[in-house]
N, C-alpha and C positions, 0 to 999 in steps of 0.2 A: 176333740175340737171345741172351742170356746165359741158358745153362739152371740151375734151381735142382731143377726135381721133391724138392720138400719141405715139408713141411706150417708154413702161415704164421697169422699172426692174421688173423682176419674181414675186419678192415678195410684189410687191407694191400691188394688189387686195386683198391678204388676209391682210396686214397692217390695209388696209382702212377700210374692216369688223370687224379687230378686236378693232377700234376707233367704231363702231357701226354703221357707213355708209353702205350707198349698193355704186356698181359700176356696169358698165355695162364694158364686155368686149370683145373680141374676136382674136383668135388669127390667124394672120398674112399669107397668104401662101407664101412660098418660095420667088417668086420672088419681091411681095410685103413687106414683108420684109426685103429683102435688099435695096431696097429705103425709107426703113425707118429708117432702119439702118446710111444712108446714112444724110438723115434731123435731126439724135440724133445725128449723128458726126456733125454737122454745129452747131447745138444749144450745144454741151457743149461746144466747142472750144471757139465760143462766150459767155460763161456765165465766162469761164477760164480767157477771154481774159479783163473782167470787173472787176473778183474777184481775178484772180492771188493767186491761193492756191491748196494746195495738193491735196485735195478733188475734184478739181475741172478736177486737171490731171488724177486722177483716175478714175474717169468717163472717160475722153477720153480713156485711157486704157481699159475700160471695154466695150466699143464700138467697139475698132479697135477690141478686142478679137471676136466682134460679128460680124463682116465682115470677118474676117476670115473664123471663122466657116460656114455662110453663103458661102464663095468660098472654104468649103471641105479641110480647114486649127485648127486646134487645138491653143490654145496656145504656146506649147512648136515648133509648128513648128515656129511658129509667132515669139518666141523671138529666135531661132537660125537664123531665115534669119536676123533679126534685127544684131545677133552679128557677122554673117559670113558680113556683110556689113560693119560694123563697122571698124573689122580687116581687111578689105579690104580699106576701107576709112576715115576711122576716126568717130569719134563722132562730138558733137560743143561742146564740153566741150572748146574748146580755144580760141573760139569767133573770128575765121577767116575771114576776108571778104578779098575776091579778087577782087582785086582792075582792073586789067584789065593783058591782058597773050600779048606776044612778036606775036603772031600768025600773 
């Protein structure tokens, strides 16, 4: 058996049985899964960061969703603080960089 010990999407155990593979698995407690949550934000951002595709941000999407929820946040709370910051600061949609402030 090929070992992976790393946190997968839901449905990936029954995928793999229904290719006629076994898996072995088990699921995560609380605080250990948010450090795993943690090492699947590092590796997609990294795989995004190679492959540069939608698929790829989506997965990071679907991870920050699970660190949310892991810190007693939902989705929809997740994307209002997203837009309440946004209307408070902007996006990068306009690819700003400051260059340096009078300070």
């Amino acid at each position: 058996m090929k070992l992976y010990n790393k946190l997968v999407r839901d449905k990936i155990p029954e995928i793999i049985k229904k290719q006629g593979r076994e898996c072995e698995i088990e699921i995560a407690p609380k605080d250990k899964k948010y450090e795993l949550l943690e090492e699947k934000l590092k590796e997609e951002v990294n795989e995004f960061l190679e492959d540069k595709n939608l698929e790829e941000l989506a997965d990071i999407m679907e991870v920050l969703f699970g660190l949310a929820d892991s810190l007693g946040y939902d989705e929809e709370a997740l994307l209002e603080a997203r837009n309440k910051k946004r209307d408070e600061r902007g996006g990068f949609k306009e690819g700003i960089v400051l260059k340096c402030t009078g300070d």
